[in-house]
Each structure stands twice: as C-alpha cells, then as structure tokens.
N, C-alpha and C positions, 0 to 999 in steps of 0.2 A: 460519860456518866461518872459521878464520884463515886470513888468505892469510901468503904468503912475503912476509919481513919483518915483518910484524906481531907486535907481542909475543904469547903465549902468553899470556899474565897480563898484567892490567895493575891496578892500584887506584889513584884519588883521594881522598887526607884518609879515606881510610876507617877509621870510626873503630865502636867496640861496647863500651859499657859496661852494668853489669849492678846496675842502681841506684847505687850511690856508689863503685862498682868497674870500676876503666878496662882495660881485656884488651885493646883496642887502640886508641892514638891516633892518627888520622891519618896512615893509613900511604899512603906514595906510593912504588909499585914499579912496574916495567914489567920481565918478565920473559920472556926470547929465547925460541924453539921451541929447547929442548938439554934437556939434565937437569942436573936442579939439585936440589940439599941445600939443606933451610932449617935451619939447627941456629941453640938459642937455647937459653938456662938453661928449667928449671922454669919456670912462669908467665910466661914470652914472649911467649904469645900462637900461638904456634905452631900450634896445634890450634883455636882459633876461629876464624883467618885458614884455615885448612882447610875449616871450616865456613859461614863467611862466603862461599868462593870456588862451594861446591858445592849453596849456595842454605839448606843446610841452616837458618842462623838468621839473622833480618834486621840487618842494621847499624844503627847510629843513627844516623850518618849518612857522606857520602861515596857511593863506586861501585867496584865490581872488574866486569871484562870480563875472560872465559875461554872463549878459544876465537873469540874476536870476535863473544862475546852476553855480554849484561849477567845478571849472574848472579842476582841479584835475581828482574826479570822473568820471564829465558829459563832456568829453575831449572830444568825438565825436558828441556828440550835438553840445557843443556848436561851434566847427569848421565848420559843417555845416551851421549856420551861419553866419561866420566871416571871410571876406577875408583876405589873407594877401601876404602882398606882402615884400619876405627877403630882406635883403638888401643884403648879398652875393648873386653872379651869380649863378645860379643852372639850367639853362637851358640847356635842351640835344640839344645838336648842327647838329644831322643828320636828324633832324623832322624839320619839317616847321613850320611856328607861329602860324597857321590855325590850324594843326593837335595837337598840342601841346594845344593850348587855351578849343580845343573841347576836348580834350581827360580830362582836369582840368574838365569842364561843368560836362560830363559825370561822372568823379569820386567823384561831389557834389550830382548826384543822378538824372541830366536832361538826357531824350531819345536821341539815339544819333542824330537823326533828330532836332530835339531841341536845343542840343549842338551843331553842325555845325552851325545854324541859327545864336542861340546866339553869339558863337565864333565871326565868320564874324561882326556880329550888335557891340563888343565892339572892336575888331581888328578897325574898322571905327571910333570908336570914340577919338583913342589914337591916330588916325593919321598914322597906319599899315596898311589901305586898298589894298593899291596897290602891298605891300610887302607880302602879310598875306600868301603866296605860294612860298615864296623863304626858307630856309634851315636857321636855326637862326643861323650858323656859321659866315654865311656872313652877320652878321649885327653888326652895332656899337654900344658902349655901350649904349646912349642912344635908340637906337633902342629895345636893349635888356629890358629894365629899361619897357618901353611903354611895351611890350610882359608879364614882370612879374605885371602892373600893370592889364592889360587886364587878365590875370588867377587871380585876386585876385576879381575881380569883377565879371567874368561871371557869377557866380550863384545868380547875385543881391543876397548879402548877406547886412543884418541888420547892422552891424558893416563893419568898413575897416580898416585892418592896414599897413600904408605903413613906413616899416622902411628904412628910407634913401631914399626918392623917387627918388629927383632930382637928385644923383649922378650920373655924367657924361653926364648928359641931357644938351645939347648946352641952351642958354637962350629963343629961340621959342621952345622948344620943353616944358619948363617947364609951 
C-alpha cells in the first residue's frame, strides 16, 4: 500500500518494444498521490504505459511500482485496486449494463448483493439509471464509454485509469 509521501507511480528505464517497434523508451517518472493527466500525441505510448502499470503486458525491460507494489509481480494486487477503464470497446453486447457493471463488482471481490447495489449506486451517477436494464447492444457509443466508466469504478478503487474517456461522448455527457 503507499504510504504518505511515496509516489503513487513510480517507473525505472522502463522500457516495451514490440519487435523492431519501441512504444516506450526508458521511461523514469515518479508520480505524487494527486490527479494527474498524461496527455501525449497518437503513438506516445500513453496506453501501453497504462498497460505496463496494470500488469496487463510485460515490459522488456526496466520497473513501474503502483501503489508501493511492483506491478509486474504484484499484478493482481495491485489491479484490485485500480480501475480502469480501456479505451477500445470490449463490452459483451447481450448482457445489460446492470448485469455487466455487477458481474465487474463481484470479480473485484464485492458480495453479489453488494455488487448489484453498487452497480445500480454508479450506473446513477454516470447518468445510465434509467437505461441500466436495456442490453448494451442498443446503446451509443457514448452510452457505452459511461458503462466502461461505471466498471472501472465500482469497486471504489484508490487509483482510476480512464484511457480515452471522452471519446465519442456528445459534449453533456462529458
């Protein structure tokens, strides 16, 4: 767990290329417990350093620590807790938002009585209440975007990562 003062993020030379293609060189960051924007052109690496931090793909070499666990190793800690929300679509389409959002709760470790609850409490706060029972086929992309933000939070996790939130979110929805 981080303590006070300890960076939230930190990486050494962490570095991931993907055979003759470098996505990140040797990156050395140390980043405070605040909120922070990472903004960078296209192809910045933005989204692998995402990935990199949440265990999801190995680096080639270097270290990132999130959370004050090595994210490598402690991949499953630390996902526990740190939301995220992708920026591709990955939503199954014949589940409803409700059951989709509870079924995310439940696989961060909440009862499923709990996860329902929760579900519902953040389906409401992204502005899906009224929808949180229709089938996510029939929803628009920003509807979808709201749905992937609501699974990245239900578990009130410490950290959030939202890669590309706003895409395709009309300007009230943002």
């Amino acid at each position: 767990m981080s303590q006070a003062g300890q960076p939230m993020i930190e990486t050494a030379a962490l570095t991931k290329r993907y055979g003759s293609i470098v996505a990140l060189d040797g990156l050395d960051i140390s980043i405070p417990q605040a909120a922070v924007g990472l903004l960078g052109a296209n192809g910045a690496g933005k989204s692998t350093l995402i990935k990199l931090l949440l265990g999801l793909i190995q680096p080639t070499s270097g270290s990132a620590t999130m959370l004050g666990m090595n994210a490598t190793r402690d991949a499953a800690h630390v996902r526990e807790r740190v939301g995220y929300m992708p920026e591709s679509d990955c939503l199954p389409a014949d589940v409803t938002a409700a059951d989709f959002v509870a079924h995310m709760a439940e696989m961060s470790g909440l009862p499923q009585r709990a996860a329902r609850q929760r579900a519902n409490d953040v389906l409401y706060q992204v502005g899906l209440d009224e929808e949180r029972y229709r089938l996510i086929r029939g929803f628009s992309t920003g509807m979808k975007q709201r749905v992937k933000l609501a699974q990245a939070i239900v578990h009130d996790p410490q950290l959030v990562f939202l890669d590309e939130p706003t895409n395709g979110m009309d300007p009230q929805g943002r």
